[in-house]
N, CA, C and O atoms as a printed pandas DataFrame, in Angstrom:
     atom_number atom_name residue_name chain_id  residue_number  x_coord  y_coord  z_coord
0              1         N          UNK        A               1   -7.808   -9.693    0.896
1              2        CA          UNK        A               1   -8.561  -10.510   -0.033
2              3         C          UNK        A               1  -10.034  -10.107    0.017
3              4         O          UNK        A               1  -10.491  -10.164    1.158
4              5         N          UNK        A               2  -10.712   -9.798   -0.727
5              6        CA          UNK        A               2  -11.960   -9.027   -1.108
6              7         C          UNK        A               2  -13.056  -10.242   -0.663
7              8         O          UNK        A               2  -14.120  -10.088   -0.064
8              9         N          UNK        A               3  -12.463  -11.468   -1.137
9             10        CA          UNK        A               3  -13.418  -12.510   -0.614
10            11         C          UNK        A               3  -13.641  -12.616    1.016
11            12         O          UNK        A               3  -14.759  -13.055    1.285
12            13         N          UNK        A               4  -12.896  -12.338    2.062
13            14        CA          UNK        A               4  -12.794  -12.357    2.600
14            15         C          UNK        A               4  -13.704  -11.224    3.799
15            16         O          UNK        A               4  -13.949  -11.403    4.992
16            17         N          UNK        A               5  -13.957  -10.345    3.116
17            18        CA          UNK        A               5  -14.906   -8.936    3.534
18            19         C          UNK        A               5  -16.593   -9.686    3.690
19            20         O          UNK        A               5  -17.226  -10.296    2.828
20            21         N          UNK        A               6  -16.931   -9.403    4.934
21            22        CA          UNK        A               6  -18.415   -9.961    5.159
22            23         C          UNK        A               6  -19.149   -9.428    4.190
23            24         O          UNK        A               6  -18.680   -8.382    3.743
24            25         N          UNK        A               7  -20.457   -9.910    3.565
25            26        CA          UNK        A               7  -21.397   -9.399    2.739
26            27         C          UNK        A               7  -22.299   -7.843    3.146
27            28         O          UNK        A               7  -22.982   -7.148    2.393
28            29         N          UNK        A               8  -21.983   -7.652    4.623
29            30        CA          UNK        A               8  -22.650   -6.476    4.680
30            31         C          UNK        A               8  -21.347   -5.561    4.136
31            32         O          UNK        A               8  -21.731   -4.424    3.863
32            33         N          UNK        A               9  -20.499   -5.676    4.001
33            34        CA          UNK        A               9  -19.649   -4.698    3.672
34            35         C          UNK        A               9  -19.343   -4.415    1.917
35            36         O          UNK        A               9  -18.970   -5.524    1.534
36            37         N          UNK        A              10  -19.332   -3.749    1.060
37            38        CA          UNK        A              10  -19.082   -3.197   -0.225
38            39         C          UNK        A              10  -17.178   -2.897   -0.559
39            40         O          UNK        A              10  -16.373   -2.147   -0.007
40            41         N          UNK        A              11  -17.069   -3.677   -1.464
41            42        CA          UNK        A              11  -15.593   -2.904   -1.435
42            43         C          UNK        A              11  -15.890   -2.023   -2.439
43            44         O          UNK        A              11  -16.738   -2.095   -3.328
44            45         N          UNK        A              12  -14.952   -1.049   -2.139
45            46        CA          UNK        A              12  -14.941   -0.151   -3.279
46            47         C          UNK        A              12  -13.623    0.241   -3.448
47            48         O          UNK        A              12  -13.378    1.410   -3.748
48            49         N          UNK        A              13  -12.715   -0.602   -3.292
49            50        CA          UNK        A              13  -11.579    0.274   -3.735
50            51         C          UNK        A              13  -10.233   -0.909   -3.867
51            52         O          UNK        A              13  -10.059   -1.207   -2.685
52            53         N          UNK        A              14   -9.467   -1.518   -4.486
53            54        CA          UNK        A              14   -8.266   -2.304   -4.125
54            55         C          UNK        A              14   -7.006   -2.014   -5.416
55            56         O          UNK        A              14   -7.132   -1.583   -6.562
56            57         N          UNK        A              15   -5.731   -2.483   -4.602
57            58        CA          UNK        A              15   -5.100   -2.324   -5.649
58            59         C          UNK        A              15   -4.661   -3.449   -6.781
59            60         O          UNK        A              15   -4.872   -4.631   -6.509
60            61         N          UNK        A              16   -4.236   -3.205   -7.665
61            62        CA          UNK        A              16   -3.346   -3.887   -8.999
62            63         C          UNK        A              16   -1.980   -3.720   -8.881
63            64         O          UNK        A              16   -1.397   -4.277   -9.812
64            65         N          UNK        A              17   -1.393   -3.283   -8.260
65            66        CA          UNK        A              17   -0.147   -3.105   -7.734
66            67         C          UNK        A              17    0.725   -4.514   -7.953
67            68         O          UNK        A              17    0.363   -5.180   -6.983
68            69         N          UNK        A              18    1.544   -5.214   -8.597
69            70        CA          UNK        A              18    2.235   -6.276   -8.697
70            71         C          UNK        A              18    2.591   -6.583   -7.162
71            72         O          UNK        A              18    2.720   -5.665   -6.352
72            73         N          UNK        A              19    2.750   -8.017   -6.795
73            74        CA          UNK        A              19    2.779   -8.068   -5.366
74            75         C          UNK        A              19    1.738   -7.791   -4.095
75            76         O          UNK        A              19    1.816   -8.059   -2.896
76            77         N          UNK        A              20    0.653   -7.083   -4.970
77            78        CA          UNK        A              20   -0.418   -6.458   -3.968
78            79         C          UNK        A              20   -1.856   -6.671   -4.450
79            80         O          UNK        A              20   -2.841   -6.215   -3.870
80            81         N          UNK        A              21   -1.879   -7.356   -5.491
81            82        CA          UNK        A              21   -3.113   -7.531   -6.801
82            83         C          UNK        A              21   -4.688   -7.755   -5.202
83            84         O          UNK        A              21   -4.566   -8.434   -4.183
84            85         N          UNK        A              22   -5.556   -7.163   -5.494
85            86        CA          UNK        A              22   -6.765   -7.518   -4.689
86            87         C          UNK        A              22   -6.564   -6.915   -3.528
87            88         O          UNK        A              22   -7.580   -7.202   -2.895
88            89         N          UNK        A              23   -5.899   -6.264   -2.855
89            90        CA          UNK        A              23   -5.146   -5.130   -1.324
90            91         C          UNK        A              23   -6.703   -4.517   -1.383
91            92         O          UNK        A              23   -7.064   -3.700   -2.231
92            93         N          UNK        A              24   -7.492   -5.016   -0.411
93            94        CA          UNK        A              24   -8.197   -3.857   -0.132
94            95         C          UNK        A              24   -7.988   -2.516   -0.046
95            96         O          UNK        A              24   -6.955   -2.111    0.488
96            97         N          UNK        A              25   -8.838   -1.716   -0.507
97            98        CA          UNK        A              25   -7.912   -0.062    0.118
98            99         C          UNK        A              25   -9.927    0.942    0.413
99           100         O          UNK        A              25  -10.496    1.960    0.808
100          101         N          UNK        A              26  -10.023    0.174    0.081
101          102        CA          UNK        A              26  -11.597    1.145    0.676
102          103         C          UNK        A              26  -13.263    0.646    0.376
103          104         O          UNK        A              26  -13.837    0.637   -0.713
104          105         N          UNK        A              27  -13.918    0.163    1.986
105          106        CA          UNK        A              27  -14.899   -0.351    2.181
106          107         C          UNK        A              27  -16.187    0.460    2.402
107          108         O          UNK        A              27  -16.061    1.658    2.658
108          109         N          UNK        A              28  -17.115    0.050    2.344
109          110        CA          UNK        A              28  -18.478    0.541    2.800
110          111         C          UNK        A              28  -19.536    0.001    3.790
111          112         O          UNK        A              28  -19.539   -1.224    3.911
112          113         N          UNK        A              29  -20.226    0.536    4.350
113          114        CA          UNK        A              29  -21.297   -0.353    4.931
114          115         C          UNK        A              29  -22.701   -0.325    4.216
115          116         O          UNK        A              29  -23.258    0.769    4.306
116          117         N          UNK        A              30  -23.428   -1.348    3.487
117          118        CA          UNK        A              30  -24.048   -1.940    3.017
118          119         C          UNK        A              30  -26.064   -0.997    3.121
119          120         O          UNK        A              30  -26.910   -0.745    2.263
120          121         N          UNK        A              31  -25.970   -0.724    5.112
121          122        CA          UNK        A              31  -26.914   -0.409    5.696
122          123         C          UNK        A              31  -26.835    0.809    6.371
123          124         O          UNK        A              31  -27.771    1.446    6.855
124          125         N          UNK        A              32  -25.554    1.107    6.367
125          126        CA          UNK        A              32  -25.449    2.590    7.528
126          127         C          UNK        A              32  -24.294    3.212    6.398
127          128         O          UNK        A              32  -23.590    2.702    5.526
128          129         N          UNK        A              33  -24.523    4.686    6.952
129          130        CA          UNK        A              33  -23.359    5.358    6.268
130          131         C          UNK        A              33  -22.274    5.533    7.241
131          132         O          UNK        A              33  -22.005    6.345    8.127
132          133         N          UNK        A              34  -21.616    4.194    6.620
133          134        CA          UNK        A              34  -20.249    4.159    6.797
134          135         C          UNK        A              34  -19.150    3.641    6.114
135          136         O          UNK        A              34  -19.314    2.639    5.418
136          137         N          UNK        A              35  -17.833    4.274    6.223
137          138        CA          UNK        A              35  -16.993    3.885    4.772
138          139         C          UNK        A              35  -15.458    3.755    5.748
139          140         O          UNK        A              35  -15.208    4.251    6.846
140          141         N          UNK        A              36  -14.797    3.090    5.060
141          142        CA          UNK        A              36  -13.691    2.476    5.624
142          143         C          UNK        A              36  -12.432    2.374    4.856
143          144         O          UNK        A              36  -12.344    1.257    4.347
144          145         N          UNK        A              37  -11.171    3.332    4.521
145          146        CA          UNK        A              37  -10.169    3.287    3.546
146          147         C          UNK        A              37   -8.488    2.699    4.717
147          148         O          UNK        A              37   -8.076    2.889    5.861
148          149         N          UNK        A              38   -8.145    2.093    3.710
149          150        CA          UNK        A              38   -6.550    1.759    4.051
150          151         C          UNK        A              38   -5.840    2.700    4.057
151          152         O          UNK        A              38   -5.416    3.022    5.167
152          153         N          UNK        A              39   -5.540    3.278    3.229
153          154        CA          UNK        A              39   -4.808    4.374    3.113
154          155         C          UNK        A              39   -5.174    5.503    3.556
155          156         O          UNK        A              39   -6.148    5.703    4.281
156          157         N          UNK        A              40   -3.975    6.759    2.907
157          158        CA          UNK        A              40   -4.546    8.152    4.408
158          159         C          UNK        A              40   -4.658    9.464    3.683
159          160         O          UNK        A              40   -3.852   10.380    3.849
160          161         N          UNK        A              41   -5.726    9.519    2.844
161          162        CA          UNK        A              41   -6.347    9.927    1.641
162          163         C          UNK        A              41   -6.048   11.401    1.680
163          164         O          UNK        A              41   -5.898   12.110    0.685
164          165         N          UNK        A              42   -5.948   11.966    3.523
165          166        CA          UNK        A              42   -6.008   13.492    3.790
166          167         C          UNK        A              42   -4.361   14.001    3.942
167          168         O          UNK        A              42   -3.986   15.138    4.227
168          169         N          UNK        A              43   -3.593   12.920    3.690
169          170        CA          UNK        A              43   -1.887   13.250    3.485
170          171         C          UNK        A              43   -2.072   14.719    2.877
171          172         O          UNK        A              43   -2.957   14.798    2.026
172          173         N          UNK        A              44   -1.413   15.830    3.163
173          174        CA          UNK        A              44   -1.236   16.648    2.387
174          175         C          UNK        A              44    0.009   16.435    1.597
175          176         O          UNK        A              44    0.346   17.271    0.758
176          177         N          UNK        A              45    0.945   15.002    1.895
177          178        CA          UNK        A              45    2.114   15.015    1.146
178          179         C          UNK        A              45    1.914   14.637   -0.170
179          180         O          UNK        A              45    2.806   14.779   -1.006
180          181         N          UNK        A              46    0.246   13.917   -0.578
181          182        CA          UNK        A              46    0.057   13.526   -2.129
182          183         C          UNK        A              46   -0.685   14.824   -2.461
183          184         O          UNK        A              46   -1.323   15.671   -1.836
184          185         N          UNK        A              47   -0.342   14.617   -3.625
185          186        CA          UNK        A              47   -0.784   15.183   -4.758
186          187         C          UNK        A              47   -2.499   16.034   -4.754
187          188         O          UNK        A              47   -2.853   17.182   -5.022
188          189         N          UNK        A              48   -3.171   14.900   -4.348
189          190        CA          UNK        A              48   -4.469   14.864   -4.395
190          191         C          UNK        A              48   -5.244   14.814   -2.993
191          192         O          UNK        A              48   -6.439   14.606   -2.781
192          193         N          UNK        A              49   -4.371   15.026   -2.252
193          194        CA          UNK        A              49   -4.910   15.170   -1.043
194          195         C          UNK        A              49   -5.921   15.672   -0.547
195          196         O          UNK        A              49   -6.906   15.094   -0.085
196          197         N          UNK        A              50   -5.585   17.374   -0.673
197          198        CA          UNK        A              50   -6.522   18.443    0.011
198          199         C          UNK        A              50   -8.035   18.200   -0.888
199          200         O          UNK        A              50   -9.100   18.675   -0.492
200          201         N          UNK        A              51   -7.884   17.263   -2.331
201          202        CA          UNK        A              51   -9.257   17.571   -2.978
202          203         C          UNK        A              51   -9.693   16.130   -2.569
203          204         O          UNK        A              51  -10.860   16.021   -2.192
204          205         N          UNK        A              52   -8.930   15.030   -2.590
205          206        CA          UNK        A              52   -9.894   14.105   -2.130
206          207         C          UNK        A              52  -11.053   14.124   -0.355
207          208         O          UNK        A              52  -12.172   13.668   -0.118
208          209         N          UNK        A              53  -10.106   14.832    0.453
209          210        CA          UNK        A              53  -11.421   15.828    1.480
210          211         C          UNK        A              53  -12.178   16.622    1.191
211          212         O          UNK        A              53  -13.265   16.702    1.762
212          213         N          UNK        A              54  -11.811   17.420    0.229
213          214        CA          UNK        A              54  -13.174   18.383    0.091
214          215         C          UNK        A              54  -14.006   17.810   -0.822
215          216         O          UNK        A              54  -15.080   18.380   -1.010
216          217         N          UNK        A              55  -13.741   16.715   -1.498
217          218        CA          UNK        A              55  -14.990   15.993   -1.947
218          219         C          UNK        A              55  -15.339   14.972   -1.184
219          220         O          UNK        A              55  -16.382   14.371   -1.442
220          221         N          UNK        A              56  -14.670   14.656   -0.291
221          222        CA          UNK        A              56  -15.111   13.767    0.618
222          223         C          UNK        A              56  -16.132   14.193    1.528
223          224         O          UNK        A              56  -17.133   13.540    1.824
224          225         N          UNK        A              57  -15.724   15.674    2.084
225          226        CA          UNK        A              57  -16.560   16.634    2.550
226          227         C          UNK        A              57  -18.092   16.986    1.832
227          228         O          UNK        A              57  -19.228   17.196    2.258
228          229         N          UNK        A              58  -17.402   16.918    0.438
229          230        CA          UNK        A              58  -18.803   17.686    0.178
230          231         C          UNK        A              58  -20.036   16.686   -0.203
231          232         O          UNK        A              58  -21.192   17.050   -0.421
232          233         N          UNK        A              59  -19.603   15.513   -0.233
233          234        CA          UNK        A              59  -20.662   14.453   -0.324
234          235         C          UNK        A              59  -21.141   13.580    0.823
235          236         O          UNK        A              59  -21.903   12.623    0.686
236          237         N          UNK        A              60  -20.616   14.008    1.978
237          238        CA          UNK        A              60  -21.279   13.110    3.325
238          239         C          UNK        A              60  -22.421   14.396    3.931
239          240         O          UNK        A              60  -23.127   14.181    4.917
């Protein structure tokens, strides 16, 4: 529940998923660079794997 995330934290990410509506899936910190996902973004078993690291890479 998104309400539920302290104010220093940013969501940035949840699902719409029927059964799952509001699922957090990826946070931020507000003051420091730091970021926080549910899921396991570097799976090489999805699809989008290997590019969601190298842009993950190329922007920290």
């Amino acid at each position: 529940d998104p309400a539920s995330i302290p104010p220093v934290l940013e969501v940035l990410a949840w699902t719409d998923e029927p059964g799952w509506e509001d699922e957090v899936q990826a946070v931020r910190h507000r003051e420091h660079p730091v970021w926080g996902v549910q899921f396991h973004p570097e799976s090489v078993a999805s699809e989008y794997g290997e590019r969601l690291v190298r842009n993950f890479l190329a922007v920290t």
